[in-house]
N, C-alpha and C positions, 0 to 999 in steps of 0.2 A: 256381464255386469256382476259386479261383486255383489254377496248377499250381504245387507243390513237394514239397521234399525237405527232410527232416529227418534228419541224420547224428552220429554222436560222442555225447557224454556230459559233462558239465558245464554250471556256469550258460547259459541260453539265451543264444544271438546270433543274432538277427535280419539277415540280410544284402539288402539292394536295390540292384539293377544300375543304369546307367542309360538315358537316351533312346535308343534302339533295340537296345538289346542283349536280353540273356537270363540266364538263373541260371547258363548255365557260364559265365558270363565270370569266375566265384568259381572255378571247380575247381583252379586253378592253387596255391590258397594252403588249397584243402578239408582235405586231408589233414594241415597241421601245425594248422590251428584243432580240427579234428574229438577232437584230441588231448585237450584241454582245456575244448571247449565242445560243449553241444548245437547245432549250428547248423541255419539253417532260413534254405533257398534258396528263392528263390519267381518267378514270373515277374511281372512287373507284368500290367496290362490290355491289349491290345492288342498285347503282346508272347510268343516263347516258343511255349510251348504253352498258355498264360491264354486265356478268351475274351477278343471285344473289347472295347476300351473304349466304353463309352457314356455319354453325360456328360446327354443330358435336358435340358439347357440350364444346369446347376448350373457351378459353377467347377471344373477342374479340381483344385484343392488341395482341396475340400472333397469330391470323388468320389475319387481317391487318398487323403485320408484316411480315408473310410469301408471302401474296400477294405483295408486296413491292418488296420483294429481288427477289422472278419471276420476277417480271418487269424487275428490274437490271439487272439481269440474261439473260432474254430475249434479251434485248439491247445492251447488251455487255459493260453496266456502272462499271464502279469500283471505289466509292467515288465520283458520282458528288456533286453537292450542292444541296441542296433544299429546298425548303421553299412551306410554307402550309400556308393556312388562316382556324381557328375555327378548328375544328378535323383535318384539313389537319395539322395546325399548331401543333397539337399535335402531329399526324404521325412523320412531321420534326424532333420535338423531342424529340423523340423516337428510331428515325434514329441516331440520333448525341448519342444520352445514347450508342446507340449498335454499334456504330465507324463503321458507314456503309456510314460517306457521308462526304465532303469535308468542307463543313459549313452547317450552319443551319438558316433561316431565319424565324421567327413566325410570323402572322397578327394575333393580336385576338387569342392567342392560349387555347382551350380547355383544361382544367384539374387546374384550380387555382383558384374553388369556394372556399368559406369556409368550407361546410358542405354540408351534405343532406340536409340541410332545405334552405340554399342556392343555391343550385344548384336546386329545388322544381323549383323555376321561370323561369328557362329556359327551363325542362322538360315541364311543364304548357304552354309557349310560344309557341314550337313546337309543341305540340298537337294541339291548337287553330288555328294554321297555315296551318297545315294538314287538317283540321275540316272545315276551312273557305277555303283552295282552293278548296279540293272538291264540297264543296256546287254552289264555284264559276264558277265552270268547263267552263259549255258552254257560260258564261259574258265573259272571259277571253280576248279573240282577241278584243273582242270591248273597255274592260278596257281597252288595253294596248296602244289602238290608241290615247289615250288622256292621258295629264299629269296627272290632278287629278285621275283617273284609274292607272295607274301605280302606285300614290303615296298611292292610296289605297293596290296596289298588293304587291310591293315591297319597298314600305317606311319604314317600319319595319329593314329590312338589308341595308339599302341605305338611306343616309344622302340627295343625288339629284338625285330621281327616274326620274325624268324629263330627265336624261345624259343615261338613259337603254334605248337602243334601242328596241324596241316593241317585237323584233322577237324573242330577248333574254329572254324578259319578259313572253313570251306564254312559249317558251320550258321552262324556272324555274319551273313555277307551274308545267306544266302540270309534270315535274320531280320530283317535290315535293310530289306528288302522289305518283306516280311511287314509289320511294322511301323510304316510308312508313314503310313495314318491317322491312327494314335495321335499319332505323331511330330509329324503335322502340329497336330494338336487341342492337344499338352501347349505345341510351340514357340507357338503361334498366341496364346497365352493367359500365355504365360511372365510373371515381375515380378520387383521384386526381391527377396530375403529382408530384412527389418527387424524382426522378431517377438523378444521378450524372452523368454529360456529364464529358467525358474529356477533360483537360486542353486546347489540342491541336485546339479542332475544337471550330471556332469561330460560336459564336450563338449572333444571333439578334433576339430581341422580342420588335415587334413595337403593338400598343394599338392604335384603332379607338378611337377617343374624343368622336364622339357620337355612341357608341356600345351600342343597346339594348335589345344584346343577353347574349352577356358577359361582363357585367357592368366594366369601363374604374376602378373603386376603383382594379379589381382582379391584376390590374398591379403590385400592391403594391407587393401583395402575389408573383406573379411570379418576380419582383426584389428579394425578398428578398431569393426564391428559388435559381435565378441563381444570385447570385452578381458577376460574371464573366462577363457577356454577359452585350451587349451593349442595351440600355431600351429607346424606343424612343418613342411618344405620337404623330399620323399621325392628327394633326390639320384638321376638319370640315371633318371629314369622318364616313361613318358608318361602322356595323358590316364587310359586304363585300366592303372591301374599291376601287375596283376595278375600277369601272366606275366613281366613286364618285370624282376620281383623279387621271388619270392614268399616267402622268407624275410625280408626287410626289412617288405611289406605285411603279413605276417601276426603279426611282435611290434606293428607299430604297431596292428593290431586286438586283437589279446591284451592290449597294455597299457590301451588305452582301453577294454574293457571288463573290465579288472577292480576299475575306480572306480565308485564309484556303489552298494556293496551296502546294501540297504533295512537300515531297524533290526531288522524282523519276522524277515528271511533268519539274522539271525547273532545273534538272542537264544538 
């Protein structure tokens, strides 16, 4: 069973993190969603507090989406909405390709490098991330009590690591660790997204200004993939736009999922 949390009241939202993160990386913008939606944090596999990921020799998008529709299943969802940031963003859509969710929301979604040798810098990135929290391990609680320490920890994903509450920042790394395998297993197998959503479900793909995981140029790539979907640019934000703005990420997930209601929901 995957580990989550289901909070608030209103139509479902679905939220996924991305490659080595966790569900609080959502807390920051919980409270004005929780307003308006039921929302439903969850840790992916291999992440969090989720068991590990195991893949059996299957693809990973096809073991990601199996764990997915568990979830749904578990919950008793049928078509909420949901929106992802970085590989969460790609889950989304992926979810919306397979007409299993109500709308689709992206931050930064994984899958719209150019090539192998483009996508090379973001493999190389997370290694080095990995490489340097371990080393960091037992600095960590003391980095995170001071700004410059944080802007060391998590500047990299965060445009203003100074707004990451500390407590958030110890549990990241120390999951960044943790997460590792997984990490290694989803990059190892990474491609790119080319998959046709249908007509019906509305998708939103918003792009951090300053992302320096998934460089803000791949927006191009992903407009020109989905020329349907609405293409927005989350001004002075970084890769995890969460804390960085959490009144600005949290209309743009409230607007994006309040498209998409079934005929059955509003007969």
């Amino acid at each position: 069973m995957l580990k989550h949390e289901v909070v608030g009241s209103g139509d479902p939202l679905v939220l996924v993190h991305g490659i080595g993160h966790r569900r609080q990386g959502w807390y920051p913008v919980l409270d004005r969603l929780s307003e308006q939606r039921t929302v439903v944090l969850f840790d992916l596999p291999g992440h969090g507090q989720s068991h590990d990921l195991v893949t059996n020799g299957r693809p990973i998008t096809e073991v990601l989406h199996d764990e997915l529709i568990g979830l749904l299943d578990q919950l008793g969802l049928d078509h909420p909405h949901i929106a992802g940031n970085s590989l969460g963003g790609r889950i989304a859509l992926e979810a919306a390709a397979d007409d299993l969710v109500a709308s689709a929301t992206a931050l930064s979604p994984a899958g719209f490098w150019r090539g192998s040798a483009d996508f090379a810098y973001t493999r190389a990135l997370f290694a080095s991330v990995v490489t340097a929290g371990r080393a960091a391990g037992p600095l960590v609680p003391t980095l995170a009590r001071s700004t410059a320490g944080r802007a060391a920890l998590v500047g990299w994903i965060h445009s203003h690591p100074s707004r990451v509450d500390s407590s958030l920042v110890i549990g990241d790394a120390r999951n960044m660790v943790r997460s590792r395998p997984a990490l290694r297993t989803i990059i190892r197998q990474a491609t790119v997204f080319d998959r046709p959503i249908p007509e019906h479900i509305p998708v939103t793909v918003a792009w951090a200004e300053h992302d320096h995981v998934l460089p803000r140029y791949q927006a191009k790539r992903a407009a020109a993939q989905l020329p349907d979907a609405q293409h927005l640019m989350l001004s002075g934000v970084g890769h995890v736009p969460m804390p960085d703005d959490p009144s600005m990420v949290a209309e743009v997930l409230l607007q994006g999922s309040s498209q998409g209601m079934r005929e059955e929901d509003v007969a």
